[in-house]
N, C-alpha and C positions, 0 to 999 in steps of 0.2 A: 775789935769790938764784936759783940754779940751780936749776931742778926735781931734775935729779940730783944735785945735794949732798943736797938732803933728803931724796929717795930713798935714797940711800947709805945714810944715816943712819939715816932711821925703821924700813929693813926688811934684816935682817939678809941676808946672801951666801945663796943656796943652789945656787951653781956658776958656771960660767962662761958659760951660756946664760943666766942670773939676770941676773948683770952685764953683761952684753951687750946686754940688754934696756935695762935702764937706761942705757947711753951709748945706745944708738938713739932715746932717748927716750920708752920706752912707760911708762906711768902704771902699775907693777907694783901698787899699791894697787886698779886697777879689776880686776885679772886677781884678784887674792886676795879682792874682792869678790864677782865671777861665780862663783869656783871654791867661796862659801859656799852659791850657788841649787841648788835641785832642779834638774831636768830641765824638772820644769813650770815653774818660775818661769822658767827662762830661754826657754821657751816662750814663757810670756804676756810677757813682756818685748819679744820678739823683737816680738811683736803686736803690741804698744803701739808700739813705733819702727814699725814699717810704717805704722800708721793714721795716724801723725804724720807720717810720710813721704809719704805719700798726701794727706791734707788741706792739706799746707805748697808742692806741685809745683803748678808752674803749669803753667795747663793750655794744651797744644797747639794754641791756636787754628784753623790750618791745620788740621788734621786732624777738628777739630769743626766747620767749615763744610764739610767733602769725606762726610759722613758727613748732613748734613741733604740 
């Protein structure tokens, strides 16, 4: 099944930038999930994706032998 069918379906119209969204294909359930966080939470969120992002980059070899 289409993600947008079930989109369509599980979350009601709230205009035409709504439904637009959903044929572009964005996951409107993570936007109505973000939009329940604080300020902080999506703070420490934002931190936790970086550190993950961080520990998960490989690292620059080059750049870590021009640097010893």
């Amino acid at each position: 099944m289409d993600m947008r069918d079930l989109l369509r379906q599980s979350f009601p119209s709230h205009g035409p930038h709504w439904d637009a969204a959903i044929e572009a294909g964005v996951d409107v359930s993570l936007l109505l999930q973000n939009l329940e966080l604080t300020p902080t939470e999506r703070i420490e969120q934002l931190q936790r994706m970086t550190e993950l992002y961080e520990a998960l980059r490989p690292k620059d070899v080059s750049s870590d032998a021009a640097d010893s």
